[in-house]
Each structure stands twice: as C-alpha cells, then as structure tokens.
C-alpha positions as CSV (number, residue, x, y, z in Angstrom):
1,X,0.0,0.0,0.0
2,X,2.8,2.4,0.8
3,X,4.1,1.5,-2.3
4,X,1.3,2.3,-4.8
5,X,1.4,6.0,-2.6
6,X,4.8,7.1,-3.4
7,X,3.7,5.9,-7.1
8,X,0.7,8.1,-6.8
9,X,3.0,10.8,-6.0
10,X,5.8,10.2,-8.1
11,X,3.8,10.7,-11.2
12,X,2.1,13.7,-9.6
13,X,5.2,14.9,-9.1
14,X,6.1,14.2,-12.8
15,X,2.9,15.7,-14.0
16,X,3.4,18.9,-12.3
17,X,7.1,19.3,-13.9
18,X,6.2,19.0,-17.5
19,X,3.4,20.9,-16.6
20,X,0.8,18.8,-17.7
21,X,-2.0,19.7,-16.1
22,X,-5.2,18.6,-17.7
23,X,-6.8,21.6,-15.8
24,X,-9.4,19.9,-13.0
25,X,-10.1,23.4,-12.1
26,X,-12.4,24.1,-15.7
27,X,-15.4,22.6,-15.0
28,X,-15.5,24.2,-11.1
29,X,-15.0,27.8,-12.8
30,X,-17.5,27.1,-15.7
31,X,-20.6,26.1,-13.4
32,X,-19.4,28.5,-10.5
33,X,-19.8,31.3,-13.5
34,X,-23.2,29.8,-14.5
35,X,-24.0,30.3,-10.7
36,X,-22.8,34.1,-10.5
37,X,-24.9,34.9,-13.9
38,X,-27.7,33.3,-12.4
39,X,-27.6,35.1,-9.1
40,X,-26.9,38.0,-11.4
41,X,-30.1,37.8,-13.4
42,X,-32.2,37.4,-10.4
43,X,-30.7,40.6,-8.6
44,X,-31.1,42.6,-12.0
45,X,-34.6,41.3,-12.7
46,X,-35.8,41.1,-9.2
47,X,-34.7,44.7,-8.6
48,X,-36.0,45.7,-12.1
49,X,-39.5,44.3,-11.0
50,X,-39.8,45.8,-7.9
51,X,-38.9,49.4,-9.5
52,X,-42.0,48.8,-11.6
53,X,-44.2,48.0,-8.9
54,X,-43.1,51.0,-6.9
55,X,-43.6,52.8,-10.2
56,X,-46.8,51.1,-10.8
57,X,-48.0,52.4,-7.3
58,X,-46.9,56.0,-7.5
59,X,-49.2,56.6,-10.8
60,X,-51.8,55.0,-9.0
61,X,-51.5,57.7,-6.4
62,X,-51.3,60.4,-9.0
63,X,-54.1,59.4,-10.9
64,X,-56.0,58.7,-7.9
65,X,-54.5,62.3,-6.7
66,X,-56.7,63.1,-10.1
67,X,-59.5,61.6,-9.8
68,X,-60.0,63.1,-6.7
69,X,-60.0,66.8,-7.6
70,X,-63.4,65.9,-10.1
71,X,-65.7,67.2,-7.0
72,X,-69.1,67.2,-8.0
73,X,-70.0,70.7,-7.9
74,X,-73.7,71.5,-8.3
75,X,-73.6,69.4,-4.8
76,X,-70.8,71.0,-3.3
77,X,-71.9,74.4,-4.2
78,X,-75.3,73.7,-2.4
79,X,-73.3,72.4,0.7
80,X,-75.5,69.4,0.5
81,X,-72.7,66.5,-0.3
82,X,-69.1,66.8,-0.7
83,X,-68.4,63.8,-3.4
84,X,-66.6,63.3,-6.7
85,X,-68.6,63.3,-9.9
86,X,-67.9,59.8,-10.9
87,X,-67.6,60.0,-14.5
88,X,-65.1,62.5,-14.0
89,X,-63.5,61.2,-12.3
90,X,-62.9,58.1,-13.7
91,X,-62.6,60.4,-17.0
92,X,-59.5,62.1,-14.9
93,X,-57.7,59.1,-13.9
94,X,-57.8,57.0,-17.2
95,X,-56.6,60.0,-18.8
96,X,-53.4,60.7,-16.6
97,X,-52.9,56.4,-17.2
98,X,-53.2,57.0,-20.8
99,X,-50.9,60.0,-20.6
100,X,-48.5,57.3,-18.9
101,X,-48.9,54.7,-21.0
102,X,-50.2,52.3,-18.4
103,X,-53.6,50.8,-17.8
104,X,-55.8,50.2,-14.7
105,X,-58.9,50.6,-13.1
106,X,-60.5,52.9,-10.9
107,X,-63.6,52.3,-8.7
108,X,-65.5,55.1,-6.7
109,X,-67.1,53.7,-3.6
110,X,-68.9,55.0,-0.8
111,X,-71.3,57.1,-2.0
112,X,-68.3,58.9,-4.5
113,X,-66.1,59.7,-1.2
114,X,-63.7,56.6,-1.6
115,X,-61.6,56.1,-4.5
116,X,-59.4,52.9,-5.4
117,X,-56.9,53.1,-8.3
118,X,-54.7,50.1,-10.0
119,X,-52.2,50.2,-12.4
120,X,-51.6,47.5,-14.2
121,X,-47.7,47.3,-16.3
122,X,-45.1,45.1,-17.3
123,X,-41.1,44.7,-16.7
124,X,-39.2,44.0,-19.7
125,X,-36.5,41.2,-18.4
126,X,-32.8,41.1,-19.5
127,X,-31.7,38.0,-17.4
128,X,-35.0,35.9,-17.2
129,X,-35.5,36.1,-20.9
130,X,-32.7,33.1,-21.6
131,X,-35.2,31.2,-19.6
132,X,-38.6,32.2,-21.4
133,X,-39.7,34.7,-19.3
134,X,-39.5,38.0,-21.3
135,X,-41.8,40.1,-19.4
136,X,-42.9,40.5,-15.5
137,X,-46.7,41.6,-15.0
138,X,-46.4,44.2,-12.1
139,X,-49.4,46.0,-10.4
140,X,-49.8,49.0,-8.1
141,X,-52.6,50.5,-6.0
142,X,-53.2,53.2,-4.3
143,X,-56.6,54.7,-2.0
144,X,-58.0,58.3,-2.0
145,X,-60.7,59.4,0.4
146,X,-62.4,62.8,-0.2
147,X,-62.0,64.9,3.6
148,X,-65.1,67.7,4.1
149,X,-63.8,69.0,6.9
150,X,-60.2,70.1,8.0
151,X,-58.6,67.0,9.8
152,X,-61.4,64.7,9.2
C-alpha cells in the first residue's frame, strides 16, 4: 500500500514538472460562473420588477391624486354632499394612465367619497428572458378618500 502511494506521488510529481495539467479546475469555474450569472439575473430582474411595482403604485397615487379633484360641484356648491362626480372622475384618472402609458382601473365607492386606483404594467427582463420569461406583469394601488372638513 505504501508503495502504490509514493507511485501516486511520483507521477504527480512528474505531471506537475512537465506541466501537464489537464486543468481539473475548468469545469468548477465554468458552473461557479453559470451560478454568479444566475444570481446576477435574479438581482437585475428582481430589482428591475420591484422598481416597476413602486412605479406602478406612484401613478396609481397620482391618478387617484386626479381623480379626486373631479368634485361634484352642483352638490358641493349647495353644501348638501361633498363627493366626486364619478364620470369625472374616472374620466381624470384613465386619462393621466393614458398619458403614462399604463392601464388600470378605478372604482369610486362609498357614496363617491372613496376612490381605489390600480395600475396594471409590465417589466421587460434582460436576465429571465434566456429562460422564457421576457416580461414580469407588475401592479400597483393606491386609495383616496375625499375629507369635508379640515382633519377629518
């Protein structure tokens, strides 16, 4: 057994003098750089996908922002009701998506002094493409409520 060692390390020794290394090392650094690309992709895409939702959310919040400001006026004027006209509104905040080139929805509820907004939008991948997944479907929403007096 001691003898089939030193064999073991005499042509090792050999090997590494004629310097023939078959490089072992190859296939550790090819799949270790498949790992880092990978890990890549998901930190590029990942962040790229929550910057769109954050984006997503903050036109939300504007167009809900404008949506709000369609006040229904004969009603307000009176003193009677302090609400949004609702096709206005809804008018408003399609139109400032549009303007964005998003879509969403909006819904008016309680009696036109609630307002829900959601943007619907997509993130174009660079990574997750080599896998088949080109895009990432994001969403944001956001809530307005109308106030009739101050602090209320």
């Amino acid at each position: 057994m001691t003898d089939t060692i030193a064999r073991r390390f005499a042509r090792l020794r050999d090997r590494i003098r004629r310097g023939a290394d078959q490089g072992s090392l190859s296939p550790f650094y090819a799949l270790s750089a498949v790992g880092i690309i990978m890990i890549m992709g998901l930190l590029v895409d990942g962040g790229g996908a929550l910057n769109a939702t954050n984006r997503a959310t903050g036109l939300a919040q504007e167009a809900a922002r404008a949506a709000g400001q369609q006040l229904n006026i004969p009603a307000a004027v009176e003193g009677t009701d302090i609400t949004v006209d609702p096709d206005a509104a809804v008018a408003a905040a399609q139109d400032y998506l549009a303007a964005q080139n998003v879509t969403g929805s909006v819904t008016i509820t309680d009696g036109g002094q609630r307002l829900e907004v959601t943007v619907h939008d997509t993130y174009n991948t660079f990574f997750a493409q080599f896998v088949g997944k080109s895009t990432i479907s994001v969403s944001g929403t956001a809530h307005a409520r109308l106030h009739t007096q101050a602090g209320g």
